[in-house]
N, C-alpha and C positions, 0 to 999 in steps of 0.2 A: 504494500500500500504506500502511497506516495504523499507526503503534505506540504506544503510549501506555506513558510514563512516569511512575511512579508514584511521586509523595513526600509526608512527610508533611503529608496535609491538603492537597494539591492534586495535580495532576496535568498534563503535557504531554504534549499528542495532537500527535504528527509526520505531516504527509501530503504528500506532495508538495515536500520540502523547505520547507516550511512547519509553521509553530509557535502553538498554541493551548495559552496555560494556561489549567486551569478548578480551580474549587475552589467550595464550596457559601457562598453569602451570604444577611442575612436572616433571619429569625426560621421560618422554614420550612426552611431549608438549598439551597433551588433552586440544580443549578448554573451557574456563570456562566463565558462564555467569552469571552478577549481574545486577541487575534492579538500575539505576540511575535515578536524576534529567538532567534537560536542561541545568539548570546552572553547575554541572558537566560535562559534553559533553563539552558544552565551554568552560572550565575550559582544562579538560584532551586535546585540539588541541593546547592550548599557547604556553605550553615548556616541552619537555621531562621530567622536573622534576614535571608541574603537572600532567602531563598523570600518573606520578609513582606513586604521591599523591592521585590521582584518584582511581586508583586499590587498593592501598593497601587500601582505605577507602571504597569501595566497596564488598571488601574481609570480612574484619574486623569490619567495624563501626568505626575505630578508624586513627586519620590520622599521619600520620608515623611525628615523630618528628625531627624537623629540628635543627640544630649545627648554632648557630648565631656565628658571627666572637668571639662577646666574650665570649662565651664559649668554643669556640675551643684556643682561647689565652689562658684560666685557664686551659686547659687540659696541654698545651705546658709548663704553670708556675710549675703546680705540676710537671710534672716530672722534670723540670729542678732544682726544690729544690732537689729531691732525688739524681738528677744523675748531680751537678752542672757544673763538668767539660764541660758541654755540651756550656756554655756559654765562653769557651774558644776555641773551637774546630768552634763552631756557634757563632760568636758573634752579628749578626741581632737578638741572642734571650735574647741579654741585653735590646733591648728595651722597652719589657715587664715589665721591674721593675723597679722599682723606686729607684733611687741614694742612697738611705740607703739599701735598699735591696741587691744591688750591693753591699755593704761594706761589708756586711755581707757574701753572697753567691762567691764573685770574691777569696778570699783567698781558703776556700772550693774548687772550681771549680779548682786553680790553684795546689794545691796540689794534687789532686786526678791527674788532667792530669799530672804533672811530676813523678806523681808513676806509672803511665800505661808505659811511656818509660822506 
């Protein structure tokens, strides 16, 4: 007997105590079907992001990497060494560094911003 579980933007065909998700790929939409565990299936109905986790590790074999908050603040830190003015224009992104850092980067940052006026 066959059931098919529906989420959004994809779906899990059960048959046989076995598990197919499919969802449409492609600039056509054709859909595509990969052989899954049960504990996937329950995985992919939690939350949209693991339904995405789900596919793209279905697809691939490989599970799409996730930006923790701290690495998404070191991405926000590099660039603000390069483009320091950014910390005077933003100042919520002086929180990312540390008081000496600031000593350093706040002269930089203010210079380049009153060369742009």
């Amino acid at each position: 007997m066959e059931k098919v579980h529906r989420g959004n933007g994809f779906a899990v065909i059960e048959r046989n105590g076995e598990y197919q998700i499919t969802f449409p790929k492609g600039v056509t939409g054709e859909p595509v079907f990969f052989p899954i565990t049960k504990e996937l299936m329950e995985k992919a109905f939690k939350s949209s992001d693991d339904a995405y986790e789900v596919m793209i590790y279905a697809e691939t074999g490989l599970w799409p990497e996730r930006n923790t908050e701290e690495e998404e603040n070191e991405r926000v830190r590099e660039f603000v060494r390069k483009f320091p003015e950014v910390l005077i224009k933003v100042p919520d992104n002086q929180d990312l560094f540390t008081e000496e850092e600031l000593k350093e980067l706040l002269p930089l940052g203010e210079k380049n911003f009153s060369e742009e006026k």
